[in-house]
TORKOL-4160 file (C-alpha; in steps of 0.2 Angstrom, whole numbers, padded with zeros to 4 digits, m for minus):
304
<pt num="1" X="0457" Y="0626" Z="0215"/>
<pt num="2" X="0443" Y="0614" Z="0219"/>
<pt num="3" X="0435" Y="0616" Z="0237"/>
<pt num="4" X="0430" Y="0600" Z="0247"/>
<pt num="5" X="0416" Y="0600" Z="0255"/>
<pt num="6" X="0409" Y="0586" Z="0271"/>
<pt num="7" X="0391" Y="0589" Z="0268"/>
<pt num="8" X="0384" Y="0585" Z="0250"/>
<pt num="9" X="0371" Y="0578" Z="0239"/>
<pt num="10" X="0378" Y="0564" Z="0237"/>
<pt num="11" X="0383" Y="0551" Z="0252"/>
<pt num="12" X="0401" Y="0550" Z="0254"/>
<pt num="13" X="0412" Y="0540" Z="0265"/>
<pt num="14" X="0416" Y="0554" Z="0277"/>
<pt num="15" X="0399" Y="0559" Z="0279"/>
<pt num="16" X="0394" Y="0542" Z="0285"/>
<pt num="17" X="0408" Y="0541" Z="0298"/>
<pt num="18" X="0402" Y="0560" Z="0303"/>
<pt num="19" X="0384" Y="0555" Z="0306"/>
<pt num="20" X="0388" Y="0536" Z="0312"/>
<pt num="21" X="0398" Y="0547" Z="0326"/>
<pt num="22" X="0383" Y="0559" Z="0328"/>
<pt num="23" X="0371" Y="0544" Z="0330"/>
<pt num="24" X="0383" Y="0533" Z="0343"/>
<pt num="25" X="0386" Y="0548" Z="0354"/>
<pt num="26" X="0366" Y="0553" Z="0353"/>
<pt num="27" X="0361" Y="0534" Z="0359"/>
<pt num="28" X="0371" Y="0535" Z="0372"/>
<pt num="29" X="0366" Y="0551" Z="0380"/>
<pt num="30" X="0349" Y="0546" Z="0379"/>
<pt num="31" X="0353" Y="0530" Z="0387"/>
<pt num="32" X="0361" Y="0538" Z="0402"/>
<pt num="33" X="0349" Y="0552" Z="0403"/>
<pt num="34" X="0334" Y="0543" Z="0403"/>
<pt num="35" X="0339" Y="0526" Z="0412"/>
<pt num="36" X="0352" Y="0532" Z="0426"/>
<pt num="37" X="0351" Y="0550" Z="0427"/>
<pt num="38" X="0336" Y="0563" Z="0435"/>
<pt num="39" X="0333" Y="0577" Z="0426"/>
<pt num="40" X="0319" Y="0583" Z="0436"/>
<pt num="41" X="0324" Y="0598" Z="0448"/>
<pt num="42" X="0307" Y="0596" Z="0460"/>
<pt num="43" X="0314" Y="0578" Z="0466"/>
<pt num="44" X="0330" Y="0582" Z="0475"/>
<pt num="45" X="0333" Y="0565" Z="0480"/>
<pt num="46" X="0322" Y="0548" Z="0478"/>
<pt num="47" X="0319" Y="0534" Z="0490"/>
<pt num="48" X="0325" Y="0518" Z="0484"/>
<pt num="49" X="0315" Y="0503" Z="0477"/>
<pt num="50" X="0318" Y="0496" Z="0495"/>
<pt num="51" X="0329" Y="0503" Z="0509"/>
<pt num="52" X="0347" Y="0494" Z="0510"/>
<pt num="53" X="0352" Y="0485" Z="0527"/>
<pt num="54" X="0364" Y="0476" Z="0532"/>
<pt num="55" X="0362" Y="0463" Z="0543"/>
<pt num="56" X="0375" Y="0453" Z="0555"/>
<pt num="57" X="0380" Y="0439" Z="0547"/>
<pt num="58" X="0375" Y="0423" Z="0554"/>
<pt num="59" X="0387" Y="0417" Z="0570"/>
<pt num="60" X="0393" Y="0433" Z="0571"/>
<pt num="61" X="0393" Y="0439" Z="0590"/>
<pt num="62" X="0388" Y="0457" Z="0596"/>
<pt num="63" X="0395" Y="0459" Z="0614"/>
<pt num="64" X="0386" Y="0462" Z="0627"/>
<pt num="65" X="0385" Y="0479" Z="0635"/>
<pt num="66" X="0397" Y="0484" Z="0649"/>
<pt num="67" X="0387" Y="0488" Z="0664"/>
<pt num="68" X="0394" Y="0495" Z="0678"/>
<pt num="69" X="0397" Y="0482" Z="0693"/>
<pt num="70" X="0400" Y="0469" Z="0681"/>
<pt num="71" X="0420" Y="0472" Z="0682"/>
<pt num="72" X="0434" Y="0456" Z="0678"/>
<pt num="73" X="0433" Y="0445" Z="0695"/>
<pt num="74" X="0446" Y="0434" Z="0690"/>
<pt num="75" X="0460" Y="0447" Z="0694"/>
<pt num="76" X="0467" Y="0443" Z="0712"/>
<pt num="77" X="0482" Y="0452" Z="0718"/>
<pt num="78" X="0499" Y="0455" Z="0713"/>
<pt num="79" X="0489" Y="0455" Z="0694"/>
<pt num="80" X="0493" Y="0468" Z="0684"/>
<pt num="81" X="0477" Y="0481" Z="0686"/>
<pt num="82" X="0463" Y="0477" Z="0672"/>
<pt num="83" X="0459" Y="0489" Z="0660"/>
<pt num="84" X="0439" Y="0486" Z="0665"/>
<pt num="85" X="0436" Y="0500" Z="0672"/>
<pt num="86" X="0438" Y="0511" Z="0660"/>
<pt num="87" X="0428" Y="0502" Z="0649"/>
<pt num="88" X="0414" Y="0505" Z="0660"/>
<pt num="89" X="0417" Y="0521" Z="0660"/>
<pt num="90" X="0418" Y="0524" Z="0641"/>
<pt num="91" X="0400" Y="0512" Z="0639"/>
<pt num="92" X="0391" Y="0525" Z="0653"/>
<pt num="93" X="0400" Y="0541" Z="0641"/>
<pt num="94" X="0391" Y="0534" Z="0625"/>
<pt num="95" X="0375" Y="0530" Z="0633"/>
<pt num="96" X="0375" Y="0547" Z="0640"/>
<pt num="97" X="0377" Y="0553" Z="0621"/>
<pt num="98" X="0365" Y="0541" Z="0611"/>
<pt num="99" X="0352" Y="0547" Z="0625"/>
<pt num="100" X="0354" Y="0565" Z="0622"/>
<pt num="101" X="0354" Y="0562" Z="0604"/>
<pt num="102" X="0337" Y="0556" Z="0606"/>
<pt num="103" X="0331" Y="0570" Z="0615"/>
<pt num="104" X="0329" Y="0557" Z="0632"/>
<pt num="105" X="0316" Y="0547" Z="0622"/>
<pt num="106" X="0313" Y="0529" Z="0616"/>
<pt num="107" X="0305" Y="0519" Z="0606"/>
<pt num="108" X="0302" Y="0526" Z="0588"/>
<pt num="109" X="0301" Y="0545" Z="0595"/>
<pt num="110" X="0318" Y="0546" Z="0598"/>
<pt num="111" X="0324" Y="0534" Z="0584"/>
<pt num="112" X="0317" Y="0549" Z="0572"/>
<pt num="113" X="0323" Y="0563" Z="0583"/>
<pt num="114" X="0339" Y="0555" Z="0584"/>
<pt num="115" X="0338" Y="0553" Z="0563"/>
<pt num="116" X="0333" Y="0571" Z="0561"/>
<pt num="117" X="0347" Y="0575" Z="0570"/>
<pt num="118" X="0360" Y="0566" Z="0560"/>
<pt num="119" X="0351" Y="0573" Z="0544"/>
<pt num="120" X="0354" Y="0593" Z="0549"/>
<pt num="121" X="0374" Y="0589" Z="0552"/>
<pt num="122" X="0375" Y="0578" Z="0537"/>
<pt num="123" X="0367" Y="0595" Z="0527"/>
<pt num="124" X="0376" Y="0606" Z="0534"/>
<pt num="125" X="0393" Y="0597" Z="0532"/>
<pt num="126" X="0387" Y="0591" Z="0512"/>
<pt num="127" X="0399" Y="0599" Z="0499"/>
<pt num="128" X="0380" Y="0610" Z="0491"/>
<pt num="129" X="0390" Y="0610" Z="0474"/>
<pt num="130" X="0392" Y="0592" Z="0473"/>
<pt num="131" X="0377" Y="0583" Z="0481"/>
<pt num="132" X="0359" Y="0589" Z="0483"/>
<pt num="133" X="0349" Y="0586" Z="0499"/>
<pt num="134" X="0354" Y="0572" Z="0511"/>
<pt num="135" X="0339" Y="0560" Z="0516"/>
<pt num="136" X="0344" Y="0550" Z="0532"/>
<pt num="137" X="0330" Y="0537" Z="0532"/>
<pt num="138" X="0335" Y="0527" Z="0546"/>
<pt num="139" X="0351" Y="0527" Z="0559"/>
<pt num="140" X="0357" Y="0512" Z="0570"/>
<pt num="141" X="0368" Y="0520" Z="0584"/>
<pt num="142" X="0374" Y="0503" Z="0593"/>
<pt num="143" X="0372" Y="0498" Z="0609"/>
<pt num="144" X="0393" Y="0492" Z="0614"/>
<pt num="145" X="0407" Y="0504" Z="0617"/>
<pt num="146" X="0425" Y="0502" Z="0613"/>
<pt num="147" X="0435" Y="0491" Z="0625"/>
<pt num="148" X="0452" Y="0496" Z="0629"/>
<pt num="149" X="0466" Y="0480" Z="0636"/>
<pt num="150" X="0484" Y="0477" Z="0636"/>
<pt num="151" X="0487" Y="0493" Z="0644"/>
<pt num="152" X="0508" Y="0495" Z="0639"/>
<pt num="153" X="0518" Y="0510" Z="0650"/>
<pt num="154" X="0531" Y="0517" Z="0636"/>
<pt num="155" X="0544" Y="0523" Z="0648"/>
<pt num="156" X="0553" Y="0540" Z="0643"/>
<pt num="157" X="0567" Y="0538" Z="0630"/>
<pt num="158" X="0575" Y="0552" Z="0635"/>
<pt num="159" X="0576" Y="0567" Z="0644"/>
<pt num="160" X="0559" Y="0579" Z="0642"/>
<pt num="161" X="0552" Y="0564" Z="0634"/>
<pt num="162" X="0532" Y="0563" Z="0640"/>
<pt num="163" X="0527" Y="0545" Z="0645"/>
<pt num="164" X="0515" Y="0538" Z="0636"/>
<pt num="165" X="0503" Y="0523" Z="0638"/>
<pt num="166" X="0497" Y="0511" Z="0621"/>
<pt num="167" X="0482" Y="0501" Z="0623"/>
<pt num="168" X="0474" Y="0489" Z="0611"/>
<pt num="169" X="0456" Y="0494" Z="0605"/>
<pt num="170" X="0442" Y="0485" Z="0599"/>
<pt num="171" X="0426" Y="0491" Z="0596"/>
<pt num="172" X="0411" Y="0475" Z="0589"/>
<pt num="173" X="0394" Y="0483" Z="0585"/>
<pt num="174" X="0382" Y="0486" Z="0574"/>
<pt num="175" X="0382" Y="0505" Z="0569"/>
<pt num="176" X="0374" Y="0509" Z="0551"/>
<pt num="177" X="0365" Y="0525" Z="0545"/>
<pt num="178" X="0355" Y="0524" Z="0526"/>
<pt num="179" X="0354" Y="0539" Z="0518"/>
<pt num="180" X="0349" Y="0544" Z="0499"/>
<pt num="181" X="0354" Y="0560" Z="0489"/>
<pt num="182" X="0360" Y="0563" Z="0473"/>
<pt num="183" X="0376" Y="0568" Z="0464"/>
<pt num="184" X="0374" Y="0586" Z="0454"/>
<pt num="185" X="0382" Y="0586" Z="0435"/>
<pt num="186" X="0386" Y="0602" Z="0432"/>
<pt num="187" X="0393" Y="0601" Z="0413"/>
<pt num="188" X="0386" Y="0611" Z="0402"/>
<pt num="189" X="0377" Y="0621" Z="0415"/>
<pt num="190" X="0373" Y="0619" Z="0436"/>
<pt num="191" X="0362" Y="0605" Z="0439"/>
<pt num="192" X="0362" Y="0598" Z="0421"/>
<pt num="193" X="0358" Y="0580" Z="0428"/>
<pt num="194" X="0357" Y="0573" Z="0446"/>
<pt num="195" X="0363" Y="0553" Z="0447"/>
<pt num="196" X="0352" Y="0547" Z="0463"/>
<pt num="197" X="0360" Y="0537" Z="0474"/>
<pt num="198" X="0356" Y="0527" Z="0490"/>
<pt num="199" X="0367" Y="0520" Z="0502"/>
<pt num="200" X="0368" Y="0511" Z="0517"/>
<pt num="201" X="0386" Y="0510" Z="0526"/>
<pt num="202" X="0387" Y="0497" Z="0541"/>
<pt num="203" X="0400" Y="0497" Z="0554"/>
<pt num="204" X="0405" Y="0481" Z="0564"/>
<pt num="205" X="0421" Y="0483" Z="0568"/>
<pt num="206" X="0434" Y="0494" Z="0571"/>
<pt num="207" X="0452" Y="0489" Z="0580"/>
<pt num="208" X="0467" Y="0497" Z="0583"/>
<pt num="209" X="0480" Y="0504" Z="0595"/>
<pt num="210" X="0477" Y="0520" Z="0606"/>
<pt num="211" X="0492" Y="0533" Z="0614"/>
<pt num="212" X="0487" Y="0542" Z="0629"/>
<pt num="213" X="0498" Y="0556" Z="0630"/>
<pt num="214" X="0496" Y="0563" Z="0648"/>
<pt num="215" X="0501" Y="0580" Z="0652"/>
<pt num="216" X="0517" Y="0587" Z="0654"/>
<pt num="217" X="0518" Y="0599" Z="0668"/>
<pt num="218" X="0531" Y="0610" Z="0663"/>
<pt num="219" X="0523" Y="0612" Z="0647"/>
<pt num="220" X="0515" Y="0630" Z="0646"/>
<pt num="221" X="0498" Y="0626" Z="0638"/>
<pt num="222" X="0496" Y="0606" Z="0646"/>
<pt num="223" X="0483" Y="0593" Z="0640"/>
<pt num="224" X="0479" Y="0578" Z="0640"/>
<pt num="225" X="0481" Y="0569" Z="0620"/>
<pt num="226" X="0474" Y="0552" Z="0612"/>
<pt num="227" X="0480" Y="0549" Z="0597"/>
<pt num="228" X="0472" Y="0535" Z="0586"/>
<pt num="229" X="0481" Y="0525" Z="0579"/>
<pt num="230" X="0496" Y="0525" Z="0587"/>
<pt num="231" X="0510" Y="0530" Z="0577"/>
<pt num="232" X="0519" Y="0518" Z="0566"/>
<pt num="233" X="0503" Y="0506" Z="0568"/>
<pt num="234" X="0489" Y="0500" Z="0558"/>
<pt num="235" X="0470" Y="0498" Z="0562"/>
<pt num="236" X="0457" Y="0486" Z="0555"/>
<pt num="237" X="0439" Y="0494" Z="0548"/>
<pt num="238" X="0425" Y="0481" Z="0543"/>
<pt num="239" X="0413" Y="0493" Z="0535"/>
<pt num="240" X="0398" Y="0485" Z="0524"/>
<pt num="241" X="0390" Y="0495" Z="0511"/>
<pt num="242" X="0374" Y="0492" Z="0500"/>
<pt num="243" X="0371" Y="0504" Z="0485"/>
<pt num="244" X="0359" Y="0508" Z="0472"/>
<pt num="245" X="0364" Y="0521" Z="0458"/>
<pt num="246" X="0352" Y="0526" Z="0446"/>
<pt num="247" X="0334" Y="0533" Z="0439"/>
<pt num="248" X="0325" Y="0519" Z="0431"/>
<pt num="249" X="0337" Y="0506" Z="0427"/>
<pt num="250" X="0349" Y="0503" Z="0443"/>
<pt num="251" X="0366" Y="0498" Z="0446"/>
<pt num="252" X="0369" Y="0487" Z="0464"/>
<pt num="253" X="0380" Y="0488" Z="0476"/>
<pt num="254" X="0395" Y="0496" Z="0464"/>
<pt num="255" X="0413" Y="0490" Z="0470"/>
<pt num="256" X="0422" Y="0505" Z="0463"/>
<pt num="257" X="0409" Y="0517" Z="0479"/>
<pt num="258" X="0412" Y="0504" Z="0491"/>
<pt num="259" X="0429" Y="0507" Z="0492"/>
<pt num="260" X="0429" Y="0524" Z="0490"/>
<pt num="261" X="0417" Y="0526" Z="0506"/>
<pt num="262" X="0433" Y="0515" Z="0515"/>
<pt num="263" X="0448" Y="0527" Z="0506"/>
<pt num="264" X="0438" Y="0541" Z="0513"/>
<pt num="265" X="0435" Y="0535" Z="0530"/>
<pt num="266" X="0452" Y="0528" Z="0533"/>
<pt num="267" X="0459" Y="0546" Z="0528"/>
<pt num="268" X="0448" Y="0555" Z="0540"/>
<pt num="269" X="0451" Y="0544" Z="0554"/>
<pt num="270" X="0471" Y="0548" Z="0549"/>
<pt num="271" X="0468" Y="0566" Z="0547"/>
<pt num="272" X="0458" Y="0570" Z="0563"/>
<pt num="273" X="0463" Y="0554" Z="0575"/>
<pt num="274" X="0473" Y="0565" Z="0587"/>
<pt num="275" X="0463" Y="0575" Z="0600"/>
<pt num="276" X="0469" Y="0584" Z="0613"/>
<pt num="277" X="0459" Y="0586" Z="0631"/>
<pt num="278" X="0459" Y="0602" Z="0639"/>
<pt num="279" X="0464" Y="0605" Z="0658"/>
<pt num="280" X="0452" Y="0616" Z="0668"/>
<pt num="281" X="0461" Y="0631" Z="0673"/>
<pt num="282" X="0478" Y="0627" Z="0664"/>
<pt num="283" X="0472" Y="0631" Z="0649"/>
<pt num="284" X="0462" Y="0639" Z="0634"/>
<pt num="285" X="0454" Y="0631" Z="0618"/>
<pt num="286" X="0462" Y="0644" Z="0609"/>
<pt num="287" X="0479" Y="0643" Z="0617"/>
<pt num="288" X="0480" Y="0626" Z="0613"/>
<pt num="289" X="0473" Y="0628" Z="0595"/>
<pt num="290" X="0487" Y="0638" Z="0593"/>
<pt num="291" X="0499" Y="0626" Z="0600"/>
<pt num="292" X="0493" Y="0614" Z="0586"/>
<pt num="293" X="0493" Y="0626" Z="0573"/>
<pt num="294" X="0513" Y="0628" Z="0577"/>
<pt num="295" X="0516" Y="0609" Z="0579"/>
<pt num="296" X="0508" Y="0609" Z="0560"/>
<pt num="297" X="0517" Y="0620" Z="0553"/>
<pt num="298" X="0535" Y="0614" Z="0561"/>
<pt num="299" X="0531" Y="0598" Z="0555"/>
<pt num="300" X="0525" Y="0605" Z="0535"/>
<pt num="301" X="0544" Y="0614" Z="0537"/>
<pt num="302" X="0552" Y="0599" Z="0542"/>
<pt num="303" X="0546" Y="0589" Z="0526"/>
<pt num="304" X="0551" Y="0603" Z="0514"/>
C-alpha cells in the first residue's frame, strides 16, 4: 500500500498551500513584533512621541470656585433653604485634599509631589501580571468641587423606613492624569512581548443624583450613607481620552480603548458608589464592615 507523503522532491499542491500558510503567518508576526510590539525587557515603558492632553473645548465654561462668604443672596425668607452651603463646604474639603496631596507646596514642587503620589497608588493598585510599570507624567487635579441643588425630603413609606434626602449633582472641571505603561503578552512564555501604551484620560463632567441616608437611631451599628447614583437613576460621565499604542509604528486614539476606559469607570463607580460615614462613639469600622458584608450576602440570597 502506497504511503503519501507532504514533503517531496517534487512541488505539489499541498506543499505550496503548507508553505504559503507558513510564509503568511511568519510576515505577520514580524510585522506586529517589530512595528507595534517591544520586545526589549530593560524599557519597561516608553514616553510617547509627545504627551496627549486634552484641552477644553472652546466656549466651554469652567466654573468658578466656591469661596466661602460668597453664598446665593437672592434667597429671602419663606424660600426654601439653598443647598450653598454645603457646597462651600465640600470645595474647602477638596482643597484641603489637593493641598495635602502636594505635600503644602505649589508651583511645580507640589505638581511632581503630587504626581509621585498618584504614581505609587497607581503601582500598587496595577494588576503585575497584566501591565508593567505605570509612568504618571503629568496629573491635573481641578480646581471646582461638586455642587449639590434641589435638595428633595423623601418622606418614610412606611413604618421603619429611614428618610432619606435626593439631591442633584453636578461636578464641571478639568481633572486629567497621563500616564504610559505597557501591556505584558504572556503566550508562549511570561513577558513574550510588551504593546506600549500611552494615555491620557480627561474628565469634564460628571452628573448625577445623590441619597443621603441619615442614621437611624434604633439601628445598632448607625451611620451616616451616600449613595451615588441614587437607585433607579442614571448619571452622565464625559470622559476624553487620547491614546497611542504601539513600538515604532503607532495606532491613535483607538475607539475600541476609549470605551473600555468608560465600561470600566461606569462599573467602578456602580460597584463602589455607596459609602457609609461612621458615627463617633456609636460605632466601629469593623462593626459596620460587618453589617455590609450581611447586607451583601442577603441581597446575593435574594437573587438566587
Amino acid at each position: 500500500m502506497a504511503t503519501a507523503y507532504i514533503f517531496t522532491l517534487q512541488p505539489t499542491f499541498t506543499q505550496g498551500l503548507v508553505l504559503g500558510q507558513a510564509s503568511i503567518l511568519l510576515l505577520l508576526f514580524l510585522v506586529l513584533k517589530y512595528l507595534f510590539f517591544d520586545a526589549d525587557p530593560n524599557r519597561p515603558y516608553r514616553n510617547a512621541s509627545y504627551q496627549p492632553k486634552v484641552e477644553p473645548a472652546d466656549g466651554e465654561p469652567i466654573p468658578a470656585r466656591v469661596e466661602p462668604g460668597q453664598f446665593d443672596t437672592s434667597l429671602r425668607g419663606g424660600e426654601p433653604e439653598s443647598s450653598e452651603w454645603l457646597n462651600v463646604f465640600l470645595q474647602q474639603v477638596l482643597d484641603a485634599y489637593r493641598v495635602k496631596l502636594r505635600n503644602g507646596l505649589s508651583g511645580p514642587e507640589g505638581d511632581d509631589v503630587a504626581r509621585q503620589r498618584v504614581e505609587d497608588f497607581a503601582n500598587k493598585m496595577r494588576p503585575t501580571g497584566f501591565l508593567d510599570y505605570i509612568k504618571v507624567h503629568s496629573v491635573d487635579m481641578g480646581s471646582s468641587a461638586p455642587r449639590l441643588s434641589r435638595a428633595r425630603i423623601r418622606r418614610q413609606l412606611a413604618p421603619g423606613v429611614d428618610p432619606e434626602i435626593d439631591y442633584d449633582m453636578n461636578y464641571i472641571d478639568s481633572v486629567s492624569i497621563s500616564i504610559s505603561t505597557s501591556v505584558l503578552l504572556n503566550y508562549p512564555f511570561p513577558s513574550f512581548v510588551r504593546l506600549p501604551v500611552s494615555l491620557t484620560i480627561s474628565l469634564s463632567l460628571f452628573s448625577a443624583c445623590v441619597r443621603l441616608t441619615p442614621p437611624n437611631p434604633h439601628s445598632p451599628h448607625p451611620t451616616v450613607t451616600f449613595t451615588l447614583p441614587a437607585p433607579h437613576s442614571d448619571f452622565t460621565l464625559d470622559i476624553k481620552t487620547t491614546s497611542l499604542m504601539g513600538s515604532r509604528a503607532k495606532l491613535e486614539d483607538v475607539p475600541k480603548l476609549h470605551e473600555l476606559i468608560v465600561h470600566q469607570i461606569r462599573r467602578i463607580i456602580l460597584e463602589k458608589g455607596t459609602w457609609k460615614v461612621v458615627l463617633p462613639g456609636l460605632a466601629s469600622v469593623s462593626e459596620v464592615r460587618e453589617d455590609v458584608k450581611m447586607e451583601r450576602k442577603l441581597a446575593d440570597d435574594g437573587f438566587d
